[in-house]
C-alpha positions as CSV (number, residue, x, y, z in Angstrom):
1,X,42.2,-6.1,-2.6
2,X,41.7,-8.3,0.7
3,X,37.7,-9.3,1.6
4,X,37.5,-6.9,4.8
5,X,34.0,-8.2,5.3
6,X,33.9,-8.7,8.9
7,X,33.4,-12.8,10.0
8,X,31.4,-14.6,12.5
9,X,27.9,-13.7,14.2
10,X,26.4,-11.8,16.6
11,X,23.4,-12.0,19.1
12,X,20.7,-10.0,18.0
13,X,17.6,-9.2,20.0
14,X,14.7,-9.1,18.2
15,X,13.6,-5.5,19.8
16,X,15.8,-4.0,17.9
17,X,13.7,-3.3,15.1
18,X,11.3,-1.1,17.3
19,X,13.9,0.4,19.7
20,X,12.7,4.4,19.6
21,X,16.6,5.0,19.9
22,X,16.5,4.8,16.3
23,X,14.2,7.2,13.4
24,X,11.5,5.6,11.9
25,X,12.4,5.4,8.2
26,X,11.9,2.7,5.7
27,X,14.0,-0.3,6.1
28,X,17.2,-0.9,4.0
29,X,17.1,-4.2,2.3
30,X,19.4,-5.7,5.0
31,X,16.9,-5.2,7.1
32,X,14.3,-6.1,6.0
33,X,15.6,-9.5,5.2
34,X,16.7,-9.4,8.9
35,X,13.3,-8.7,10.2
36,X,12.0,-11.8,8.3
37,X,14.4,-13.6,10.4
38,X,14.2,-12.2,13.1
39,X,9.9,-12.9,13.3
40,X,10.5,-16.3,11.9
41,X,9.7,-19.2,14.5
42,X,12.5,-20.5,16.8
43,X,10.7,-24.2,16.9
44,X,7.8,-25.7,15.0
45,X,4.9,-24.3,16.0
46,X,1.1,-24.0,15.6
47,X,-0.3,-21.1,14.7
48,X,-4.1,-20.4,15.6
49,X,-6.1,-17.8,13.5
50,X,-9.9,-16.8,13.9
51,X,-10.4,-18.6,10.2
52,X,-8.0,-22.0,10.9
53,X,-4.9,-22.7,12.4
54,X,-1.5,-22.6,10.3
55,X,1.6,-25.4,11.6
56,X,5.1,-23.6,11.5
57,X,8.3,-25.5,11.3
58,X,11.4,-23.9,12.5
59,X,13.0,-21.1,10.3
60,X,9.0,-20.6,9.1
61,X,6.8,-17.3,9.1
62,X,3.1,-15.9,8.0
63,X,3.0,-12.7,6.4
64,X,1.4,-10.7,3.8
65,X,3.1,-7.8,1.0
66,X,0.6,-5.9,2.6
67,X,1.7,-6.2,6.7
68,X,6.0,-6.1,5.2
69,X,5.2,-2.9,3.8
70,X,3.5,-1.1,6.5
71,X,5.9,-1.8,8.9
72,X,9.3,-1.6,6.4
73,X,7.4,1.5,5.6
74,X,7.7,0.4,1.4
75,X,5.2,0.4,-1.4
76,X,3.6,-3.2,-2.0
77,X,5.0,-3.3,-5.2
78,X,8.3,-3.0,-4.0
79,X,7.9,-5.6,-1.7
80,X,7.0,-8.1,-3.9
81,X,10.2,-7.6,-6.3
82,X,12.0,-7.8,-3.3
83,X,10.6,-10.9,-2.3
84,X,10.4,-12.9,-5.6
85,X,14.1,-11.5,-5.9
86,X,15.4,-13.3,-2.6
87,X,13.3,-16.1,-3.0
88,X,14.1,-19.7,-4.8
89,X,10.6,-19.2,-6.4
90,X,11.8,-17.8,-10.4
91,X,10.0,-18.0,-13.1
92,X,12.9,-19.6,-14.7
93,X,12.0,-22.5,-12.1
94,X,8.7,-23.3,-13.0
95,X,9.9,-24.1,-16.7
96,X,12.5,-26.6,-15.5
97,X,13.6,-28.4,-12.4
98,X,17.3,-27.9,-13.0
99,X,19.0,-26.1,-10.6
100,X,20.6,-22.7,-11.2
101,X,22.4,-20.1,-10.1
102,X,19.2,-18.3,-9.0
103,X,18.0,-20.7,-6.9
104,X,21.3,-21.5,-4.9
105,X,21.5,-17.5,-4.3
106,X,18.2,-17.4,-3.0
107,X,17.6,-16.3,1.0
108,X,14.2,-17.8,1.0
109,X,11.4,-20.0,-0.3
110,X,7.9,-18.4,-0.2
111,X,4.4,-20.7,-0.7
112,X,1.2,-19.2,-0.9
113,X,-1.5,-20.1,1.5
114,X,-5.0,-18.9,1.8
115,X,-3.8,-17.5,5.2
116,X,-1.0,-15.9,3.7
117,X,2.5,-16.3,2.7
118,X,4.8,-18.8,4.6
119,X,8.4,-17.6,4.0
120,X,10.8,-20.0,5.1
121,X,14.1,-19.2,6.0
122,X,17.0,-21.1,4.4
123,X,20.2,-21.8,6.4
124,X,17.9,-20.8,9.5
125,X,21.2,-22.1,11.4
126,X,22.9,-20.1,10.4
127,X,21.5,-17.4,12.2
128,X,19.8,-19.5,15.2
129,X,21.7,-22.2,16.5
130,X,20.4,-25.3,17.7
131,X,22.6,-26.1,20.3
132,X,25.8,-24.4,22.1
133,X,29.2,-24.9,22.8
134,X,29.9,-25.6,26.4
135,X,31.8,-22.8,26.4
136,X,28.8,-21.0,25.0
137,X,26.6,-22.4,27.5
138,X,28.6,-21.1,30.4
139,X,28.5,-17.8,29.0
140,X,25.6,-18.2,29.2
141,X,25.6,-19.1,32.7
142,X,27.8,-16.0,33.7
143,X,25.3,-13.8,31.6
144,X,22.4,-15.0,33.6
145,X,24.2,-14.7,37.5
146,X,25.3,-11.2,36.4
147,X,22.0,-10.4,35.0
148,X,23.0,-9.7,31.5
149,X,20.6,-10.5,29.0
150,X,20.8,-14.0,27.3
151,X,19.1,-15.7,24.2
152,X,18.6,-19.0,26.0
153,X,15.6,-20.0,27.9
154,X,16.6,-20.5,31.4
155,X,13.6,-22.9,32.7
156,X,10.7,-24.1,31.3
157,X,8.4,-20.6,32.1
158,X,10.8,-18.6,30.2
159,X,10.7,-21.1,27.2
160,X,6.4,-21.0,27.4
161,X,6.4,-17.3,28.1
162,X,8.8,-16.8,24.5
163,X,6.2,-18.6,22.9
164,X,3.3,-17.3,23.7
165,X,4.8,-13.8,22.9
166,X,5.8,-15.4,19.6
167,X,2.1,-16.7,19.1
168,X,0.4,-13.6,19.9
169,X,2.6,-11.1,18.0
170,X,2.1,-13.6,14.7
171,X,-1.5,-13.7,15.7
172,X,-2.1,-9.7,15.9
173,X,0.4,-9.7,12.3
174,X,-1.8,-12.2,10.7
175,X,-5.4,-9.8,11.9
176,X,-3.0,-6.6,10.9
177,X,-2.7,-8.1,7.5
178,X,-6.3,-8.2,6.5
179,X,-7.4,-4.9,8.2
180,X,-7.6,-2.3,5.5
181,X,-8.5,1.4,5.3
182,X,-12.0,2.1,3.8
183,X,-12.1,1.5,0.0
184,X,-12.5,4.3,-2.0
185,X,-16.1,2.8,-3.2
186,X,-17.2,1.3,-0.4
187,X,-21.1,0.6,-0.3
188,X,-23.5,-1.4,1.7
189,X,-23.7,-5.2,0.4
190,X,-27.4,-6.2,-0.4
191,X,-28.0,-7.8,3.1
192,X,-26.9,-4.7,5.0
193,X,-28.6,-2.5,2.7
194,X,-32.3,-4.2,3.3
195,X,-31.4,-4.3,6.9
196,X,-30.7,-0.4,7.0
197,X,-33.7,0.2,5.1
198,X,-35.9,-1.2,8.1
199,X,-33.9,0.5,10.2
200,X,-33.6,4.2,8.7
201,X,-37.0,4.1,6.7
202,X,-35.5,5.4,3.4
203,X,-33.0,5.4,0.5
204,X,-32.4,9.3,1.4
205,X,-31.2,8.3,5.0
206,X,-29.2,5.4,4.4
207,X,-27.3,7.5,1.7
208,X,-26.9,10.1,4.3
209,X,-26.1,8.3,6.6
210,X,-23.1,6.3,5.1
211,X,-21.4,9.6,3.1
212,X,-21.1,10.7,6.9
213,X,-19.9,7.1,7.5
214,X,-17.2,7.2,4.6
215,X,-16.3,10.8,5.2
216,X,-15.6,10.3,8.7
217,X,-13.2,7.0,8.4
218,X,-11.2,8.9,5.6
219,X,-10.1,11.1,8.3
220,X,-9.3,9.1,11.0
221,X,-5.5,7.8,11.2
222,X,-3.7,5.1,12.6
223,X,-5.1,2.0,13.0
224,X,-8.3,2.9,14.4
225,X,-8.9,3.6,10.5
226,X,-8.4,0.0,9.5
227,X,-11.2,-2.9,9.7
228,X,-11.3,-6.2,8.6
229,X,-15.0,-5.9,8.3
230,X,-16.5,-2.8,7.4
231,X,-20.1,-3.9,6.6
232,X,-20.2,-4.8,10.3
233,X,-18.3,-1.2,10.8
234,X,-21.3,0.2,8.7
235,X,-24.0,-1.5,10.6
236,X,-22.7,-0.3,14.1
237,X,-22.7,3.3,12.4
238,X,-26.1,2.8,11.3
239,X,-27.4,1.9,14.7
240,X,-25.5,4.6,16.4
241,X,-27.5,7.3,14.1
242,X,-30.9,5.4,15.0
243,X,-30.3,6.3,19.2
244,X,-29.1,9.5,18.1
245,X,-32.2,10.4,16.4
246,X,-34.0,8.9,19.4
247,X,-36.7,6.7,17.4
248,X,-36.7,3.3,15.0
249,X,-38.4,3.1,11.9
250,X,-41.8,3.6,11.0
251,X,-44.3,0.7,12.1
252,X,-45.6,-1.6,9.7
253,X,-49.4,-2.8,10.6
254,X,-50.7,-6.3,10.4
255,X,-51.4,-7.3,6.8
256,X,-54.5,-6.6,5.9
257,X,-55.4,-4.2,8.5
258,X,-55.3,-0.5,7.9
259,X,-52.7,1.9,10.3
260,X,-54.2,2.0,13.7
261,X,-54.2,5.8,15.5
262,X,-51.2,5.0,17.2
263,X,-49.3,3.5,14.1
264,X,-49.9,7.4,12.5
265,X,-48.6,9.0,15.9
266,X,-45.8,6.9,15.5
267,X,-44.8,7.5,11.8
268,X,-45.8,11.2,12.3
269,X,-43.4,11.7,15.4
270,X,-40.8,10.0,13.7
271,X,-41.2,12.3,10.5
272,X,-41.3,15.3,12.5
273,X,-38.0,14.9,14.3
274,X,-35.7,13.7,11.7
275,X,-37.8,14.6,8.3
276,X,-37.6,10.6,7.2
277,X,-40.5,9.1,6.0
278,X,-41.5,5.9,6.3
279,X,-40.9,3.3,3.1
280,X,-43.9,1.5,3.9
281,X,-46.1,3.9,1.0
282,X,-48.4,1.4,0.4
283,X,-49.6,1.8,3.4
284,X,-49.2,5.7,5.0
285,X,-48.8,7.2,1.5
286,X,-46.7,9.8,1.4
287,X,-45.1,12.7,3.4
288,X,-46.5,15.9,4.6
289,X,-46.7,18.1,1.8
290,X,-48.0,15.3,-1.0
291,X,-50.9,15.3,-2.7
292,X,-51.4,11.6,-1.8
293,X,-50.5,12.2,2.2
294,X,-53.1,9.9,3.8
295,X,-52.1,11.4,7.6
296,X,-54.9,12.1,9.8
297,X,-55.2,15.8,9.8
298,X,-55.8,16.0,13.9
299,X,-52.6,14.1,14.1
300,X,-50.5,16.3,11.4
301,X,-51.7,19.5,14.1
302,X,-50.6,17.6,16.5
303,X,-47.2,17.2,15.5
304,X,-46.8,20.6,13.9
305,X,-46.7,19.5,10.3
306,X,-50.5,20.6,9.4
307,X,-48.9,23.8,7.6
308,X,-47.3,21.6,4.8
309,X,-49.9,19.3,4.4
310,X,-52.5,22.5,3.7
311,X,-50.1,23.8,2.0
312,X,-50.0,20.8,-0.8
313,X,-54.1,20.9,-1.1
């Protein structure tokens, strides 16, 4: 039976693979190898990231398992066999130099980076010519009077607009990668926690606070679910619930020195319209209602909680 596999190449423009003409659904692998070419850079390049900058060299991309299998819509695991499949990276090849068959098959090289992975594409001519014919070029030239689209740069604008589209759509792939949804046990880091505590005045609240905080960022889709930072995320949330509640923690006196008049309103206004008390025991005792409540009793009138405190003696 005759090869009928179809020779030579074709122009390919890298929209393709978000053109809404076409439904959504996972890649094939085909294409996904074809999206790794398609992203990879035309010419060396630098890359700039908030944590370092990463150099490119032509035929050269960043990515992570993670960002491939959002957007080929795959499990990670899945994108890592494919990957170690296409790649010249075998185990068979860290137990001996020799070539083999594997690594003469292989579509790509991969090398890990604390950035991320930098897949290099081999025979990156092959699919991105360095130079063209001169019949290509005037092709090229009829493409461009006729306003046809073309793949080559026509001045020197064009060639620093394509890379600073190139740049920024690595950049955003490369923040993309690290954002993640909410983990499943997510909890305030030590820091954040003490921080919260001035702010919110108790354990109680800051545990109330942040089941409201993980409940709510389970439900919200898209990528205004994802964060690369969500003790920061936390802290914003934290803040937010301190304006809504319209008052800051409890004052803390100057060592030494007994809670002035207005250090009790203060507390006592604050317990009264959100029912937190202030952590600072030591000092104020406890709530309304305790045995060991130190509050004035004019001020606990005041502020409508006199019934409680009675209540407890």
């Amino acid at each position: 039976m005759p090869d009928q596999t179809p020779r030579g190449y074709i122009a390919m423009p890298r929209s393709i693979f978000g053109d809404p003409s076409f439904a959504q659904e996972p890649y094939t692998e085909r294409e996904a190898f074809l999206s790794l070419v398609a992203n990879a850079a035309w010419k060396p390049r630098r890359l700039r990231l908030r944590r370092g900058a990463v150099d490119l060299s032509r035929g050269q991309l960043l990515v992570s398992s993670r960002f491939l299998a959002e957007g080929w819509q795959w499990p990670e695991p899945r994108v890592r066999r494919f990957m170690d499949r296409i790649s010249g990276r075998r185990a068979i090849d860290a137990q001996t130099d020799a070539p083999n068959d594997a690594q003469s098959d292989a579509l790509i090289d991969a090398q890990p980076t604390p950035h991320g992975t930098i897949i290099t594409i081999r025979n990156y001519d092959s699919f991105q010519g360095e130079a063209k014919s001169a019949a290509g070029q005037d092709d090229a030239q009829s493409d461009a009077q006729s306003d046809a689209p073309s793949d080559a740069p026509l001045d020197a604008k064009s060639t620093q607009r394509e890379e600073e589209i190139n740049n920024n759509t690595l950049l955003k792939e490369s923040e993309s990668a690290r954002a993640t949804r909410i983990p499943d046990d997510f909890d305030l880091d030590d820091e954040t926690y003490n921080w919260a505590l001035d702010r919110l005045g108790s354990a109680e609240a800051i545990a109330a606070s942040m089941d409201r905080f993980r409940n709510h960022n389970r439900q919200v889709a898209g990528n205004h679910g994802l964060s690369r930072d969500w003790q920061a995320k936390a802290r914003l949330w934290i803040d937010d619930d301190v304006r809504r509640r319209g008052a800051t923690a409890a004052p803390m006196p100057a060592r030494n020195d007994a809670p002035s008049e207005a250090n009790w309103d203060q507390v006592l206004a604050f317990y009264a319209k959100t029912g937190i008390w202030t952590r600072h025991v030591d000092t104020y005792g406890f709530e309304p209602g305790s045995p060991a409540c130190r509050a004035p009793r004019e001020l606990l009138k005041k502020h409508g909680l006199a019934a409680s405190a009675g209540a407890a003696a």
